[in-house]
N, C-alpha and C positions, 0 to 999 in steps of 0.2 A: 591481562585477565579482567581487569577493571574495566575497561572499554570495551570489551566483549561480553560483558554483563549488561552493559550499556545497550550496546546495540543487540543483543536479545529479546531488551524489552523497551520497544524507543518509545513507545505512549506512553510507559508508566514511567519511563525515564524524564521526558517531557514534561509531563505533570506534576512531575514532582519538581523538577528546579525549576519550574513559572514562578513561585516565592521567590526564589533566588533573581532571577531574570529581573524580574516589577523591581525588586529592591535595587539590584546593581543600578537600571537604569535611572529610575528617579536620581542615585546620586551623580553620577554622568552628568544628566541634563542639568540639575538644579545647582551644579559645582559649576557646571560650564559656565551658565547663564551667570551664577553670580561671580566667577571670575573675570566675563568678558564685560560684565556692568560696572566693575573695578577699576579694572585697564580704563575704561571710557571715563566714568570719573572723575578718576586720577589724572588725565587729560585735559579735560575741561577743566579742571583745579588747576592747572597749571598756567591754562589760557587766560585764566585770569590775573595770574601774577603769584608770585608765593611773596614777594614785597612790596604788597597794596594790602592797606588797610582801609576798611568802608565804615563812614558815619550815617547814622540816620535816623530820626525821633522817636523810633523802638527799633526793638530786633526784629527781623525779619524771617531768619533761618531757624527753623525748632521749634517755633515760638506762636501760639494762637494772641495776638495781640490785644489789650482788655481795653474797654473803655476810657480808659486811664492815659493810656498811652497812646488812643488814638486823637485824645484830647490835648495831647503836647505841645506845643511850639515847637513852629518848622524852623529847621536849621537855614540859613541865609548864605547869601552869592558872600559877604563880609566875611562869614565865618571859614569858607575855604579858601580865603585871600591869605585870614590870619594862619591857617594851619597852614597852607604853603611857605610859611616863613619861620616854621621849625626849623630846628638847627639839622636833623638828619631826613627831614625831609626834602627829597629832590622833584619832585612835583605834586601839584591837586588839583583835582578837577570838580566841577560840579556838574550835577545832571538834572533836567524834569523830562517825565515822560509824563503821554497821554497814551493810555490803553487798557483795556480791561483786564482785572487781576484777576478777576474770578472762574474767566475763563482763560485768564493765559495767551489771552489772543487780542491785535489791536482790533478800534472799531471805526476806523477812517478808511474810504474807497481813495486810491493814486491810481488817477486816470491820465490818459493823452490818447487824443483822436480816436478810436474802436475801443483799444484796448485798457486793460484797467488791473489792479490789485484790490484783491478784498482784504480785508483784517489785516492792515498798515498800523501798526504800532507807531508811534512818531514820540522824538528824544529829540532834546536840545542837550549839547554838551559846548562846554567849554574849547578853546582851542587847544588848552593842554592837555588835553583827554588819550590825544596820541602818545603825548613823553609817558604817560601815567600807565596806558594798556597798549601792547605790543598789537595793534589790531594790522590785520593784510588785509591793502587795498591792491584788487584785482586790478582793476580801470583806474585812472585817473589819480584825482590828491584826495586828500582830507581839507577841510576848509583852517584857515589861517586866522592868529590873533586880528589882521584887517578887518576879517571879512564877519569877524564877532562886534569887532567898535566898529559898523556902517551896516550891521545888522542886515546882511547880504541876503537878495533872495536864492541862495544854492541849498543844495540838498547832496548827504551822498546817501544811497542806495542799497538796504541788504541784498543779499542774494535773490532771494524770490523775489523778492518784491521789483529789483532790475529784469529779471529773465520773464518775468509777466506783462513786463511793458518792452521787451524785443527793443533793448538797446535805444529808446528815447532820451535826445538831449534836454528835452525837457519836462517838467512832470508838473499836472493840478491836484494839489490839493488844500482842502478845504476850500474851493473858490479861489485858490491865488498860484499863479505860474512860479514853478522853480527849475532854475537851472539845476541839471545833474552834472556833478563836478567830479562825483569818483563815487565806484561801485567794491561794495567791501567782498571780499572772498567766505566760503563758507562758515559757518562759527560751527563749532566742535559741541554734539549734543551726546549726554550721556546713557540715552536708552534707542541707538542705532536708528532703525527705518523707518519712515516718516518725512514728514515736510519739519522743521527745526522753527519756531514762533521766534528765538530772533535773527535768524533771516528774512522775516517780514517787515523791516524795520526801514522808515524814515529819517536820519541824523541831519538836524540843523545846527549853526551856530546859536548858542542858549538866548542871545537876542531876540534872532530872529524866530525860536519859537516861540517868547512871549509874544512875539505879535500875532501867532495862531490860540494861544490860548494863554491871555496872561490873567485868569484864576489860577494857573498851577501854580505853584509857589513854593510847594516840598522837596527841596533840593536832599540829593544824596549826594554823598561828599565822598571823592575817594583821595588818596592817599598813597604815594608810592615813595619806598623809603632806601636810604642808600645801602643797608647790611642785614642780612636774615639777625645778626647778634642783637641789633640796636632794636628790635620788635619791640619787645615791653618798653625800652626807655622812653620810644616814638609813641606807643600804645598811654602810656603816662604823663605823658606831656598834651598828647591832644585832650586828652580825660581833663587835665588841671585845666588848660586853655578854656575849655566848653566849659567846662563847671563854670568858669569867672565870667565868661563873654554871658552866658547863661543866667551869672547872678543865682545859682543854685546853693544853698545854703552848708552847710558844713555836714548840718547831722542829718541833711535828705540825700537819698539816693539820686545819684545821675536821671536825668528826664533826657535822657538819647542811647543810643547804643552804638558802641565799636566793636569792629567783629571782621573777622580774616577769613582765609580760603579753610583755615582749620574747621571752622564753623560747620562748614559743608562735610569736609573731610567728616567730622565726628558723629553728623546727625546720621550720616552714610551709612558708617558700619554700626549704628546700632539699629539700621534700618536689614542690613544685611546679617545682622547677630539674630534676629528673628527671625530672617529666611532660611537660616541655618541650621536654629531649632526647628521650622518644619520639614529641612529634610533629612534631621535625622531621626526625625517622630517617622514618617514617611517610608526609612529604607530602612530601619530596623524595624516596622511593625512589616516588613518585605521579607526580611532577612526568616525572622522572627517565626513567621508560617513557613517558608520555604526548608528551614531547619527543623521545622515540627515537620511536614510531609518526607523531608530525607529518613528521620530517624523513623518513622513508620513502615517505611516501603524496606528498610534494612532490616528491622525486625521479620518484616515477610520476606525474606534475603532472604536472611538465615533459616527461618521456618522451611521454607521450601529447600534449602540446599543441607539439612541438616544429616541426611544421609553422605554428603558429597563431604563434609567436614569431618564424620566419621571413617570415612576410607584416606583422609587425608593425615589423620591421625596417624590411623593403624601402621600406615607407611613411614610412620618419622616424623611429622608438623608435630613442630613445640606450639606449646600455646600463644609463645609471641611472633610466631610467624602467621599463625590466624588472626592473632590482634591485630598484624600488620596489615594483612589481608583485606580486612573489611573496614578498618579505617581508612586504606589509601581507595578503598570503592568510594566510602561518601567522601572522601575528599575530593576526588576525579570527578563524583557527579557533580556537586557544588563548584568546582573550578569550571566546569563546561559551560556552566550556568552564570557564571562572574564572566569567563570570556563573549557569550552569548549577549548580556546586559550591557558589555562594553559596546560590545558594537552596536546593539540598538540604541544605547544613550549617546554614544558618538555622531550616530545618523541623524539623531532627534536635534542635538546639539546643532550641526552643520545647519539645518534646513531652519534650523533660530534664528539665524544670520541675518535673515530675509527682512525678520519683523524687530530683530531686539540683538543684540550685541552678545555676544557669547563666545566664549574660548576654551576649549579643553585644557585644562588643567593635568600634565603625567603625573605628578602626585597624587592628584586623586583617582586616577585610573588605577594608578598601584593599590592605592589603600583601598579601593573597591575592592579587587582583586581579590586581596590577603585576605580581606574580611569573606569574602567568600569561600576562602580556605579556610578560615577560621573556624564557618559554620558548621562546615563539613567534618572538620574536628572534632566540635563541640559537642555536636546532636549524630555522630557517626560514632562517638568511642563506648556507648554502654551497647548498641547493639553488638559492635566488635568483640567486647567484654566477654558480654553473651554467648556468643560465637565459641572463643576461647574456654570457657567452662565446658563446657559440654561433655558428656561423660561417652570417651568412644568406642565404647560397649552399646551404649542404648544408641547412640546417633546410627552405629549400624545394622539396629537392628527395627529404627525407625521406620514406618510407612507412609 
């Protein structure tokens, strides 16, 4: 009877669960996408290590850095020699990179004969950089402790940055030839489609970068330790180390910062605790009208059917079989309307894929759902009430 009331009246049925509709999907798409930003994340948090810990003359993650901090003393090639030789530490490496931060993108041209790479990032790392990060090399090695003492002219390759130069054994940059020794595999970025800025990437042995740029001198210092347990004790020993190497006094705070894949993890989800808040500002101001037009269009239900509930009387309907009656109506039209937002926010979701990482979530398809039952509920049971009172004398004798 509820779907036959439905299909009676399909515009005003229509129109009425479009609130319903706008709501379900907003949460669909906005669960999806920050489900599948998650997964991705969580991924790349991984790629980095869950036991590596990163030093460097402020924080980086979270963190608008103040004059203070940009004024520090840079940590030293010494200083991750000495932290390599913690007791639970099984490697460290150091790094310098040339590239622009501000946009995220390098500003070196790696050319060979026609072809060429724009926005090359270029890193000098350590040899131990390998035992430290699990990186896949596609092609070729990674360069060797040798090939850092005789400050080798090799290079390996990111992604783009190899596939823009069509498999060249050798590559110019900044005016000086390097041999390519091995090309790394894709690195895992956290917001899907796109070219990924460190696959643009140049890696030398740290020698031989200084000899492309030895103004750099800001080493970041990683850290890779032998038990997820031993964190804090590893975490507290590098802290005392740098304090002393530092010369940092008792009653000042640290002039560096240590700081792990948590760091990301945390800034993450309070990044996604806001997105969360907008949708659910979003699908309840959806829900919100969609159940103000339900209970409207019920009330003109009943209006219009108030003769049809007097002869339903007369024949026997208790009042809770009218209760019944016109609440399972809004609840059927709001369910049609949860099913209907499903599927447009499922389609919305899919076709996300393209630009940004996204994953439907069954939990939130359910709790879309219910809530749309819910609404139907909620903003269906005083007209049903209504319905139910009615005196069926006068309903029959209504015009």
């Amino acid at each position: 009877m509820a779907l036959d009331t439905l299909r009676a009246n399909k515009l005003r049925s229509a129109l009425t669960i479009l609130g319903i509709v706008i709501g379900v999907m907003s949460v669909i798409t906005i669960s999806s996408v920050i489900n599948g930003l998650n997964s991705s994340v969580s991924a790349m948090v991984e790629s980095f290590g869950t036991n590596v810990l990163w030093c460097f003359r402020f924080p980086v993650i979270g963190v608008r850095p103040t004059s203070e901090m940009l004024a520090r003393k840079q940590l030293t090639y010494d200083d991750m020699t000495a932290i390599g030789q913690l007791p639970h530490v099984v490697a460290a490496s150091a790094s310098l990179q040339y590239t622009n931060y501000q946009f995220n993108a390098g500003s070196t041209v790696a050319k060979f004969g026609q072809r060429k790479a724009d926005n090359v990032s270029l890193e000098g790392d350590t040899a131990s950089d390998a035992q430290v990060y699990d990186k896949v090399i596609l092609e070729g090695r990674y360069f060797t402790q040798e090939d850092q003492d005789r400050a080798a002219d090799v290079t390996v390759l990111g992604f783009d940055t190899e596939h823009d130069l069509f498999d060249n054994v050798e590559v110019v940059i900044a005016g000086r030839t390097f041999t390519v020794i091995g090309v790394f595999d894709k690195q895992k970025t956290a917001f899907g489609g796109g070219k990924n800025p460190d696959d643009s990437y140049a890696y030398f042995p740290v020698t031989t970068f200084r000899k492309l740029h030895p103004e750099i001198l800001d080493y970041w210092i990683s850290a890779k330790f032998d038990d997820q347990k031993n964190k804090e004790l590893v975490q507290g020993e590098m802290q005392e180390l740098l304090r002393r190497r530092r010369k940092v006094r008792n009653e000042l705070p640290d002039n560096f910062a240590i700081f792990s894949s948590d760091s990301i993890t945390k800034l993450w989800n309070q990044i996604t605790g806001s997105l969360f808040l907008l949708m659910f500002g979003l699908s309840a101001l959806g829900l919100m009208v969609g159940g103000v037009g339900v209970m409207n269009v019920m009330l003109v239900s009943v209006t219009e059917r108030t003769r049809e509930i007097g002869v339903r009387k007369a024949i026997g309907a208790t009042r809770n079989i009218i209760l019944l009656q016109f609440t399972l109506e809004a609840i059927v039209l709001c369910a049609v309307g949860g099913v209907i937002g499903i599927l447009l926010g499922s389609i919305f979701a899919m076709g996300l894929r393209v630009i940004i990482s996204s994953e439907l979530s069954v939990l939130w398809v359910l709790a879309a759902f219910l809530c749309s039952c819910a609404i139907g509920l909620v903003f269906g049971i005083y007209p049903a009430w209504k319905a139910a009172n009615l005196n069926p004398i006068e309903a029959l004798r209504y015009e």
